[in-house]
C-alpha positions in Angstrom: 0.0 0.0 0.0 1.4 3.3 -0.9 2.1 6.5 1.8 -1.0 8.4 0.1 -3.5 5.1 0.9 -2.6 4.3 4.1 -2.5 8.2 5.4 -6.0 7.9 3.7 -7.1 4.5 5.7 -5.3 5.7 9.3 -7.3 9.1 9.1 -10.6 8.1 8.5 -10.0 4.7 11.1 -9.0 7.3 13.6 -12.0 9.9 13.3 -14.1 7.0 13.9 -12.2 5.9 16.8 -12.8 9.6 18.0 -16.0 9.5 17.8 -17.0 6.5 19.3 -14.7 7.3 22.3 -15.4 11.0 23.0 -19.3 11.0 21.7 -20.5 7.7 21.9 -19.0 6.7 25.0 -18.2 3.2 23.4 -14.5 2.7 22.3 -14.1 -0.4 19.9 -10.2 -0.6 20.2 -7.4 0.4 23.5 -5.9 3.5 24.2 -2.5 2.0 23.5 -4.3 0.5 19.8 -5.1 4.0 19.2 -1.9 5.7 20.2 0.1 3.0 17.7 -2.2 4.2 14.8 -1.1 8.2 15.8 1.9 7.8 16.2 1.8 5.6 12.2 0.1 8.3 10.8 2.6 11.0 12.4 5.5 9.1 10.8 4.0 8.8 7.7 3.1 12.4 7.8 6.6 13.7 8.4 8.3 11.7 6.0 6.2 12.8 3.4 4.7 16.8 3.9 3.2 16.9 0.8 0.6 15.1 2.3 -0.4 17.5 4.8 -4.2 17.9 5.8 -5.4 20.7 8.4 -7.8 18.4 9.2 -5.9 15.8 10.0 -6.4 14.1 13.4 -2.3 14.7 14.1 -3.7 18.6 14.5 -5.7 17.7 17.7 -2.6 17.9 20.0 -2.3 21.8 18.6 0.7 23.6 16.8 3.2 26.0 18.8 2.8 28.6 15.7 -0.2 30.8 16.2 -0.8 34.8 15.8 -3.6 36.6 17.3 -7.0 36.3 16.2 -9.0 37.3 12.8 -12.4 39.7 13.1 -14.8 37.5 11.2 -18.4 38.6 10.6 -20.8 35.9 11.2 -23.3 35.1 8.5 -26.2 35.4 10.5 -25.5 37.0 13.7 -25.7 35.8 17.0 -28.4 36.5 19.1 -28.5 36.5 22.6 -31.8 35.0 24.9 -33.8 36.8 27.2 -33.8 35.3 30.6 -36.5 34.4 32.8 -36.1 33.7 36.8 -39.0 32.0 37.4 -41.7 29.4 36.0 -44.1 31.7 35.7 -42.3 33.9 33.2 -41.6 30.5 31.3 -45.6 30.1 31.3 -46.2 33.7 30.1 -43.8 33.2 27.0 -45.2 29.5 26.3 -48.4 31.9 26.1 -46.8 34.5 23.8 -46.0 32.2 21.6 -49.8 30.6 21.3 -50.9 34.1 20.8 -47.9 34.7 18.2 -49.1 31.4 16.1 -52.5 32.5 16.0 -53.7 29.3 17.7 -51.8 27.5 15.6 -50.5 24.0 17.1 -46.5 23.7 18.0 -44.0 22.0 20.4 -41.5 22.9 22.3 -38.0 21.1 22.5 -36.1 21.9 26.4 -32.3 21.4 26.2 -29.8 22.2 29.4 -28.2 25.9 29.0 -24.4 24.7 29.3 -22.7 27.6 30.9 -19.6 28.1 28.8 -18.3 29.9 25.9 -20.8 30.4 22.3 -19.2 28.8 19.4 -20.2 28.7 15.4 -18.5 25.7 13.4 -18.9 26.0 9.8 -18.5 23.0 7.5 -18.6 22.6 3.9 -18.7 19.1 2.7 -18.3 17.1 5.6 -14.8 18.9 6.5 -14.4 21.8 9.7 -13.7 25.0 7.4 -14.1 28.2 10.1 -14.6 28.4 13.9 -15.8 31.9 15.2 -16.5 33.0 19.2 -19.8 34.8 19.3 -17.8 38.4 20.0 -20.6 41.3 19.9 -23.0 39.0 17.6 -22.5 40.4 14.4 -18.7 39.7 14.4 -16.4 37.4 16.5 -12.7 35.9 16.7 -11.7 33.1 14.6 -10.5 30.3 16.7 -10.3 27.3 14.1 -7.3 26.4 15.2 -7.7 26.4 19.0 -10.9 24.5 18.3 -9.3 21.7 16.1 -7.6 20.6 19.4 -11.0 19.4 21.1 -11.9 16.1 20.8 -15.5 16.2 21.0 -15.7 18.9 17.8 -15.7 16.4 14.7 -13.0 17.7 11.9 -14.6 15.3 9.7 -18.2 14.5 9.7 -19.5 11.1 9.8 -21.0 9.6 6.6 -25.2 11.2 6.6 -27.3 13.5 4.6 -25.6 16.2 6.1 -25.9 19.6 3.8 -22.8 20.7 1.4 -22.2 23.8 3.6 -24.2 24.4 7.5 -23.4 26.1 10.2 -23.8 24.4 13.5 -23.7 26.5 17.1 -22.9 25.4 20.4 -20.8 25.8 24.0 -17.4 25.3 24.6 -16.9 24.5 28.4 -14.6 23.3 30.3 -15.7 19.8 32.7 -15.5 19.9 36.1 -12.6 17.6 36.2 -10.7 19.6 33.9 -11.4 23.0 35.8 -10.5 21.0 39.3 -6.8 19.6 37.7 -6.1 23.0 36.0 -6.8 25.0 38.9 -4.8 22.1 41.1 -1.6 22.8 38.4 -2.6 26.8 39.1 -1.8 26.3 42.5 0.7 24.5 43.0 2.6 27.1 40.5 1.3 30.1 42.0 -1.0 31.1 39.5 -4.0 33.5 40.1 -7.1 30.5 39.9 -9.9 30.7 37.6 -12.8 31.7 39.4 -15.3 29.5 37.3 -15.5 26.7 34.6 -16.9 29.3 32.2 -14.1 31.5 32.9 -11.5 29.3 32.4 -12.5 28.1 29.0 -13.1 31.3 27.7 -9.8 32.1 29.0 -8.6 28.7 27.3 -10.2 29.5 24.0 -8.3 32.6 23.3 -4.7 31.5 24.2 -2.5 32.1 21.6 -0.3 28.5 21.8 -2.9 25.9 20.6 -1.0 23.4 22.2 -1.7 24.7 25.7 -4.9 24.8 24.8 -5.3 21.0 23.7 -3.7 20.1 26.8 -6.7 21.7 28.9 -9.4 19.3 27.6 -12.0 21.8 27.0 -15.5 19.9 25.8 -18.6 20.8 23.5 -22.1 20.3 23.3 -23.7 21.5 20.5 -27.3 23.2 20.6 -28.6 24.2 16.8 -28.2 23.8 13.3 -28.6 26.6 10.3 -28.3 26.6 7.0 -30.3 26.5 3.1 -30.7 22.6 2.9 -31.3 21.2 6.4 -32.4 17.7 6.3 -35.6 18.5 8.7 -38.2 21.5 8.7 -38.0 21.2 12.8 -34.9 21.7 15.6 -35.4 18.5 16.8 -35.0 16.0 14.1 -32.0 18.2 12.9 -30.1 17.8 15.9 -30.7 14.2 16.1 -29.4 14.4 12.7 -26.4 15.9 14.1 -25.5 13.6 16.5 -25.4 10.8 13.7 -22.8 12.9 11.7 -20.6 12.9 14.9 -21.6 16.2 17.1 -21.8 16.1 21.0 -25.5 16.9 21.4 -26.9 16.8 24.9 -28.9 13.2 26.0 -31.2 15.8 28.0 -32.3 17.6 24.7 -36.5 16.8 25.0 -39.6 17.1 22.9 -42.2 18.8 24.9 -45.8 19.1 23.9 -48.1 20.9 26.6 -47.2 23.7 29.4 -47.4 21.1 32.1 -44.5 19.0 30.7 -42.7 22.1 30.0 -42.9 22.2 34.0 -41.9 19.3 34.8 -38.7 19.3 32.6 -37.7 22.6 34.7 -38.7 20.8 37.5 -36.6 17.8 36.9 -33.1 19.4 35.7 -33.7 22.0 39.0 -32.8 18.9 41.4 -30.5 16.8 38.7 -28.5 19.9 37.2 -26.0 19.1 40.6 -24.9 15.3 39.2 -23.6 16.6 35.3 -20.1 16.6 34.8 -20.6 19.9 33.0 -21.6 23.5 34.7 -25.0 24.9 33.7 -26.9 27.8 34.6 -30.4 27.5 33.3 -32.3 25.9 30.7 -33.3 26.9 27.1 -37.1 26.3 25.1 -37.3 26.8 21.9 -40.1 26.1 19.7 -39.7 23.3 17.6 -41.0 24.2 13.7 -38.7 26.5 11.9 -41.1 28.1 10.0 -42.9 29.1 13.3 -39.5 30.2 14.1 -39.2 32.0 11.3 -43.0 33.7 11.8 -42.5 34.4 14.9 -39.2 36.8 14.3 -36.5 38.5 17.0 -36.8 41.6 18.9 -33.7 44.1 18.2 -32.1 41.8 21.0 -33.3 38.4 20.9 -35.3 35.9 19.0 -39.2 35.2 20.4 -39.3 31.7 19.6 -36.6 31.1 22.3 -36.0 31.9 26.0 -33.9 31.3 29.0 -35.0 29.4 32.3 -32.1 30.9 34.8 -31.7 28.1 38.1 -32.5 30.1 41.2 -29.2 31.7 42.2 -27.2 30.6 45.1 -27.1 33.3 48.5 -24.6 33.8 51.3 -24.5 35.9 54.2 -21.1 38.1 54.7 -20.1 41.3 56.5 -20.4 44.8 54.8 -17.1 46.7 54.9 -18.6 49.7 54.0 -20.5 51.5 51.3 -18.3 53.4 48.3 -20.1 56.0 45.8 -19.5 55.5 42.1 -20.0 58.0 39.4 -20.3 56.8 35.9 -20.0 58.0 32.7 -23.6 59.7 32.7 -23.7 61.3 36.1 -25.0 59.0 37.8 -24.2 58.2 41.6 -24.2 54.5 42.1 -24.1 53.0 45.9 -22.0 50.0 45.7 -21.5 47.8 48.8 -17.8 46.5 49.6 -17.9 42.8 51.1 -15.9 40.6 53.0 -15.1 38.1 50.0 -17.6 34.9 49.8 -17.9 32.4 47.5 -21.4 32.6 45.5 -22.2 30.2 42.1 -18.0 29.4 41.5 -17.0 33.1 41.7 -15.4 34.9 44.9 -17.9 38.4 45.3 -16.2 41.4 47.3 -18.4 44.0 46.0 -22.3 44.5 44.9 -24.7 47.0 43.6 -27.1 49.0 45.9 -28.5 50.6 43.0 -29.7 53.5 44.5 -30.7 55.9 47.9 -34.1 54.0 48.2 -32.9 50.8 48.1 -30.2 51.6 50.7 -33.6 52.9 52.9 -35.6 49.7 52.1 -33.0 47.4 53.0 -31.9 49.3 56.3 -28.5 49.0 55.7 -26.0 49.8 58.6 -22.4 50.2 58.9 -21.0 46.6 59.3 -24.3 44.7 58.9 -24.5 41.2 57.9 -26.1 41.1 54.8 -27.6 38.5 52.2 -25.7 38.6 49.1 -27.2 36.5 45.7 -26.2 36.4 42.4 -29.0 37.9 39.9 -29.1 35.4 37.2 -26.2 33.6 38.9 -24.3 36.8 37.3 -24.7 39.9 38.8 -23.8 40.0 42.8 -27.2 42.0 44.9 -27.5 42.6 48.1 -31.5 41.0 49.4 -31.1 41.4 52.3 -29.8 42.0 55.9 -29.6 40.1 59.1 -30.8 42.6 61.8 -30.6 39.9 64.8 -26.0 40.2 64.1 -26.2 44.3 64.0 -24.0 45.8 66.2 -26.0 48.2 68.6 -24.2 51.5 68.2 -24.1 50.5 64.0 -25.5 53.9 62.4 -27.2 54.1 59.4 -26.0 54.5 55.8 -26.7 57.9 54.5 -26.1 58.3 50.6 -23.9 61.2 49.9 -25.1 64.7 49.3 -21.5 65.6 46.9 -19.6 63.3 44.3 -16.8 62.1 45.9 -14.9 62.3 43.2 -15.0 66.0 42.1 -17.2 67.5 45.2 -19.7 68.7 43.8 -23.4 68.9 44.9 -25.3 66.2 43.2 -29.3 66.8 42.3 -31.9 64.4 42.1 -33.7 63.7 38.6 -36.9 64.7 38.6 -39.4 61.1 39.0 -36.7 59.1 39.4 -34.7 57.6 42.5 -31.3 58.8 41.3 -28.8 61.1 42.1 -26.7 63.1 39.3 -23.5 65.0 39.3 -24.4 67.9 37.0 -20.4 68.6 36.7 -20.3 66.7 33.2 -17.8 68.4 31.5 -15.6 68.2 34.4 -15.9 64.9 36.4 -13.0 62.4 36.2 -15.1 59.3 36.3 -17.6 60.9 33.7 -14.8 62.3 31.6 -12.9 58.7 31.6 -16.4 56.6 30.9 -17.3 58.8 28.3 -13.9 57.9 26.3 -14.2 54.2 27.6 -17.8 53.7 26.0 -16.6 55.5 23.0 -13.9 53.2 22.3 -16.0 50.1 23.4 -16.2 47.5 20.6 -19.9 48.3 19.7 -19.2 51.7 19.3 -15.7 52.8 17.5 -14.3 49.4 18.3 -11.0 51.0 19.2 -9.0 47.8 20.5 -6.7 48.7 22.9 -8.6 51.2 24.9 -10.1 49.8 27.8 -11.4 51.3 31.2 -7.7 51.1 32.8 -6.2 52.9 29.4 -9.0 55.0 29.3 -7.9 56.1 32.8 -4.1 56.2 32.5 -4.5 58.4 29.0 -6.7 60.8 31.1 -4.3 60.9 34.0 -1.4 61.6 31.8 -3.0 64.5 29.8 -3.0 63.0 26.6 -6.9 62.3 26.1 -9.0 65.1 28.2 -12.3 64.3 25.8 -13.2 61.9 22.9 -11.6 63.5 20.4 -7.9 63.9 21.6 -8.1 60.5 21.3 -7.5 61.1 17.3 -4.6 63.6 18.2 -2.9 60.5 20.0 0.4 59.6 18.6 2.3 56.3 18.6 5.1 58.0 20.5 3.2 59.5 23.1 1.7 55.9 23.7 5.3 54.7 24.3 6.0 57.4 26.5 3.2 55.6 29.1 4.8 52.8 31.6 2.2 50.5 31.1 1.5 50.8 27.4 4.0 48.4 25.3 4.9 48.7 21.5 2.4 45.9 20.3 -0.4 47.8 22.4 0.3 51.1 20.9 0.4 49.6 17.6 -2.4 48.0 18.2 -4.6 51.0 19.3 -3.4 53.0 16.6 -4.7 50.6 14.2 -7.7 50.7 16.3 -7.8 54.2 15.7 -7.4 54.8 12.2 -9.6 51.8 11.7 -12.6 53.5 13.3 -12.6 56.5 10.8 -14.8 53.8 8.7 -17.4 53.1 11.5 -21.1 53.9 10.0 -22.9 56.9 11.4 -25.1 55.1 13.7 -22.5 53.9 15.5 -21.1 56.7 16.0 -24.0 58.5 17.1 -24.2 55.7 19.8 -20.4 56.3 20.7 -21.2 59.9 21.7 -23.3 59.6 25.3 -25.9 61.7 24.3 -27.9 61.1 26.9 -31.0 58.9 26.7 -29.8 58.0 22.8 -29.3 53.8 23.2 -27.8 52.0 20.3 -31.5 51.3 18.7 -32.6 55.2 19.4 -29.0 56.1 17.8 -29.8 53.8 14.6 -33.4 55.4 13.9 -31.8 58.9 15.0 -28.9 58.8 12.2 -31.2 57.0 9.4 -33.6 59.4 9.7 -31.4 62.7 10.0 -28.6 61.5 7.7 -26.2 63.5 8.8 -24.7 65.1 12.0 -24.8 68.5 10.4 -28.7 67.9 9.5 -28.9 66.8 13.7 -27.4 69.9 14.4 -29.8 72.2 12.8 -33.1 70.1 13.6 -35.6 72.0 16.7 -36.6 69.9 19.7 -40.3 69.7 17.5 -38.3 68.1 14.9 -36.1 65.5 16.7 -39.4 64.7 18.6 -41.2 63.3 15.4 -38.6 60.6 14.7 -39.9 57.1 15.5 -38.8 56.4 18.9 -37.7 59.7 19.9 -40.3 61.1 22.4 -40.1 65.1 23.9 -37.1 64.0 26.7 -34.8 62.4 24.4 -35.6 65.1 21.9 -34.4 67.8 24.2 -31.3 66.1 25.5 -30.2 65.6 21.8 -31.0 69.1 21.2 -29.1 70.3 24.3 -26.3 68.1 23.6 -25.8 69.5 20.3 -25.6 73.5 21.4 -22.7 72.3 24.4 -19.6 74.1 23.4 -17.4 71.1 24.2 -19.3 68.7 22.3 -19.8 71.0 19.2 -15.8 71.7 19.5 -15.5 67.4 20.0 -17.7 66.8 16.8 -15.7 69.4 15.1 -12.5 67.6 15.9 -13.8 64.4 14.6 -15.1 65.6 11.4 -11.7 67.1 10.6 -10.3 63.8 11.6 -12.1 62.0 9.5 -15.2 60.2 11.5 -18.1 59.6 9.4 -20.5 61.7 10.3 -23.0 60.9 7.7 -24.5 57.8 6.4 -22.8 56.0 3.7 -24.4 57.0 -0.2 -26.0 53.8 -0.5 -27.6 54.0 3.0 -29.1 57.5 2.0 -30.5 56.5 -1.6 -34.0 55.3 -1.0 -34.4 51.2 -2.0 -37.6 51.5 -4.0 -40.6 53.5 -3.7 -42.9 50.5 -4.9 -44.9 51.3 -1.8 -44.8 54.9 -1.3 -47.3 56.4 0.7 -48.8 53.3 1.6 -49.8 52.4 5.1 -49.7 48.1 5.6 -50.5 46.1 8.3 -48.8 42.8 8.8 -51.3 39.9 10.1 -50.8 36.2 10.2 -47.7 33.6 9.6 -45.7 33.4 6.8 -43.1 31.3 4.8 -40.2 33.3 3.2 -39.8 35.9 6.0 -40.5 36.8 9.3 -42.8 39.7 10.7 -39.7 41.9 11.6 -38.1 41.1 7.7 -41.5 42.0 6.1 -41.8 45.3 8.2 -38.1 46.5 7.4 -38.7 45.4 3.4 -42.1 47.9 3.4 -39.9 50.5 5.2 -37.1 50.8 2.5 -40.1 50.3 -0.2 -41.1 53.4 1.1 -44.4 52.2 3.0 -45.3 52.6 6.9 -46.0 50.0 8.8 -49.1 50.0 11.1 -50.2 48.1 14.2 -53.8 48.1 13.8 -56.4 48.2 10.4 -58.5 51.2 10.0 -59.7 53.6 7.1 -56.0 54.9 6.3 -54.9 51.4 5.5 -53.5 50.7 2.2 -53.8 46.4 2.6 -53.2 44.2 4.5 -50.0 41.8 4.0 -52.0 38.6 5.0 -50.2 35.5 6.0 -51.9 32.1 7.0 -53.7 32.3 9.9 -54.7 35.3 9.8 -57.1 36.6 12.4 -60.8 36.2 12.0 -61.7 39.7 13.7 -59.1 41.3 11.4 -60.3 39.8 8.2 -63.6 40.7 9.1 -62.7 44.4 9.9 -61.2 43.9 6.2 -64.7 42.8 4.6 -66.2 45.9 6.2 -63.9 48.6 5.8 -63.0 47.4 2.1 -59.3 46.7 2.8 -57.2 44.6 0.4 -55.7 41.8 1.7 -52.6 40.5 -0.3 -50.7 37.2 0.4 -47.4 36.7 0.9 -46.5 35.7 -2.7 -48.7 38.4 -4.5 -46.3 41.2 -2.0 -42.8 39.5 -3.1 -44.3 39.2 -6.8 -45.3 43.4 -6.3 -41.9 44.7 -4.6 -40.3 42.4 -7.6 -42.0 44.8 -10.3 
């Protein structure tokens, strides 16, 4: 047998022998057997490199020669859940969903929320091609490399009707063996230890030396499958599909068909969750048909046909060193409560939120109380409460402060609201120093390099006083800074120069107006254009954009007449900043449906609610919640309400399917 046939036989012998042992659990032939065949193909390999395969299972144990990480946008971004805490809000979204369907029958599949790091493998016929972290969701790292060294991710799909090119998502985590040995080794060398599973094999997946990171046994499981030709029409029978091509799907993944066995699959993995060998924080539902999926659309932040079940979150009782006051970026004076450390859900807490003066007064905090601390979502430390019966008897009260500690002066209360505001904007460190941190952030300029603590050191050293100096910065003024190397200035002045080609929304966003959210930014810079249009706009003016109500309308507006801001948006004009939407974002798509007011009703095939609104918007049309006299027609899926198509038949409206719509924006 020649070199090329038996490099040929060993590889596809050993990717079966990886997936039986490290998916199914059942290994057909001895570690040592296996080893022999490795070390064969390694032989075999080396004499002869012109045989080399990235996918070939030699690559598992990692190469030394890695660089950094690419940016790569994901082809359909990556959405984030929206939690729930309780049963009940489980309930009330099973019931959101009836109501979304119209009535329309649909299950739900339940499937353990592993509590690691979000992955997306792409592969394109049968072989691993790209491995991307979820980074913000529209854009992560590419990690194909680092992920070639786990065991569990297949580099070569087993024979199936899998699809020519899929993506599959999933969590990377790290077992709580591995974590245990890893923070044992940590030890033992004097190492800072990871504080939880989650953390470590985040921490794992961005090393640099793949090697290191194949010899910290991270795992997988794998949770959905995308893609044009999926072998199913529903999540379920796809990802048993996936298991049979080799993936690590979880044995806990369930069918469920009615509320009450939604219940009792929460109420099962509440009391079992303890006895995996994985960490997990929650559970996830997700309705089963994709087309119902597909109906039932996203919100800006997350999709509607899935949600989170978070595990009620561990509590501890510790000592309260004392109460600190925080100003951030915005003014705002934050209470945060400084603990003797505890261990809560895998992570040491020393410090929590007290959110505000009236929560301070409800909880009756004292100086050195014992106090119950939980983890909100098994994320967030909060103080609930305090244990009155340990209080010391001369303990006074907490008082919030009447001046910002950090620049002294008075702070105000805003008006309806229980917070309290340092009005010293323009001159407050901490407001100052957020301001250019959140500018820099990686959903605004994306500046790399310039975090809170570089935010702070450029401040302290005079170099950045306000978001624009930032552009004035110069590679050898970074190097002048102790703690800033010559990779890391490189680096941000990349970063910087890079940013000059950030749209106009974004940039809007980066600027702390306040009240202006990335959503209210979006609609605020397609609507106006450009940041000279903004500038010249009344209050009555900003107030008619859609989203924009009388409060954020004035705060723009008073934002916009501040010397230092018109002097900052000045600066970054002149250094380039796009401060207008790109041409093709300003020419209008089509004006098929001009002047036309639609209401969308029903389910539908080819897109989702949210997909049909935004195509009538760039068509010209407005969208509209509710049928009466000024509507055009009504885009009318299946399903459609009864009451609606009635109000239709009286009022005279037109109701046009789905494909008569696509077949008029195609004219």
């Amino acid at each position: 047998m020649n070199p090329e046939q038996r490099v040929a036989e060993l590889r596809q012998a050993l990717h079966r022998h990886n997936h039986n042992y490290y998916i199914l659990n059942s290994p057909e032939i001895s570690d040592g057997e296996f080893d022999a065949m490795m070390a064969e193909l390694e032989a075999i390999e080396r004499a002869h490199p012109e045989l080399d395969d990235p996918l070939s299972p030699t690559r598992r144990v990692g190469s030394d020669l890695q660089e950094g990480f690419v940016h790569v946008p994901h082809e359909r971004p990556m959405m984030s859940l929206a939690n729930t805490y309780s049963p009940q809000e489980v309930d009330d979204w099973f019931r959101r969903v009836k109501q979304g369907l119209d009535g329309e029958k649909f299950s739900i599949v339940g499937e353990l929320k592993f509590d690691g790091t979000s992955i997306s493998l792409t592969y394109e016929r049968g072989r691993l091609i790209r491995a991307v972290t979820r980074g913000d969701g529209a854009q992560g790292d590419d990690v194909t490399e680092n992920i070639k060294t786990i065991r569990s991710i297949p580099l070569a799909l087993q024979p199936g009707d899998w699809p020519d090119r899929f993506e599959i998502r999933g969590e990377i985590l790290m077992p709580w063996e591995s974590f245990e040995r890893l923070n044992k080794e940590r030890y033992d060398n004097e190492e800072p230890l990871f504080a939880n599973p989650r953390n470590a094999a985040s921490g794992t997946l961005k090393m640099l030396n793949p090697k290191e990171v194949a010899r910290r046994h991270l795992d997988a499981r794998l949770y959905y499958l995308l893609g044009d030709n999926l072998p199913y029409d529903n999540h379920y029978d796809n990802m048993i599909a996936a298991r049979s091509w080799g993936f690590k799907v979880s044995p806990s993944m369930q069918l469920l068909g009615s509320l009450q066995e939604v219940d009792d699959f929460i109420s099962h993995w509440d009391k079992e969750r303890s006895t995996l060998p994985v960490a997990t924080d929650g559970l996830v539902f997700k309705v089963n048909s994709l087309r119902q999926q597909l109906n039932l659309g996203s919100t800006a932040k997350s999709p509607r046909w899935a949600i989170a079940y978070k595990f009620n979150p561990e509590n501890a009782c510790t000592k309260l060193r004392f109460v600190s006051f925080e100003t951030g970026r915005m003014g705002i004076v934050t209470p945060v409560a400084n603990l003797e450390p505890v261990l809560l859900s895998g992570t040491i807490v020393k410090r929590a939120s007290l959110h505000n003066e009236d929560i301070i007064r409800d909880l009756d905090i004292h100086d050195n109380d014992m106090v119950y601390v939980e983890k909100g979502g098994e994320i967030i430390p909060k103080i609930t409460g305090v244990d009155k019966d340990a209080r010391q008897p001369d303990a006074h009260a907490v008082k919030f402060v009447s001046h910002c500690q950090s620049c002294g002066t008075p702070l105000v209360r805003v008006e309806g609201e229980a917070a309290w505001v340092c009005p010293n904007r323009y001159g407050c460190a901490p407001q100052i120093t957020g301001r250019i941190e959140h500018f820099c952030a990686r959903r605004m300029m994306d500046i790399d390099g310039i975090g809170e603590e570089t935010a702070q050191l450029l401040y302290d050293a005079g170099l950045v006083s306000g978001i624009a100096d930032i552009y004035r910065l110069t590679p050898d003024a970074l190097a002048s800074l102790d703690r800033i190397g010559e990779k890391t200035a490189e680096r941000i002045m990349a970063g910087i120069e890079a940013s000059k080609s950030v749209p106009f929304e974004r940039v809007v966003y980066a600027l702390s107006i306040p009240g202006v959210g990335e959503t209210t930014a979006k609609r605020v810079a397609r609507t106006v254009q450009s940041m000279e249009r903004m500038r010249q706009m009344t209050v009555e003016e900003l107030t008619a954009i859609p989203d924009v109500g009388p409060v954020i309308a004035r705060a723009i507006f008073d934002f916009l007449r501040q010397p230092v801001n018109i002097a900052n948006i000045e600066a970054l004009t002149a250094a380039g900043v796009a401060m207008c939407l790109r041409e093709d974002q300003m020419q209008p798509k089509g004006e098929v449906l001009l002047d036309k007011t639609i209401v969308i009703s029903g389910t539908f095939s080819h897109h989702s609610r949210d997909e049909y609104k935004e195509i009538i918007e760039r068509q010209g049309g407005k969208n509209s919640g509710s049928i009466s006299k000024k509507t055009s027609f009504v885009l009318a899926g299946e399903n459609m309400g009864p009451a609606k198509r009635e109000k239709c038949e009286k009022l005279g409206i037109p109701m046009i399917s789905e494909n008569q719509f696509l077949e008029m924006i195609k004219s």
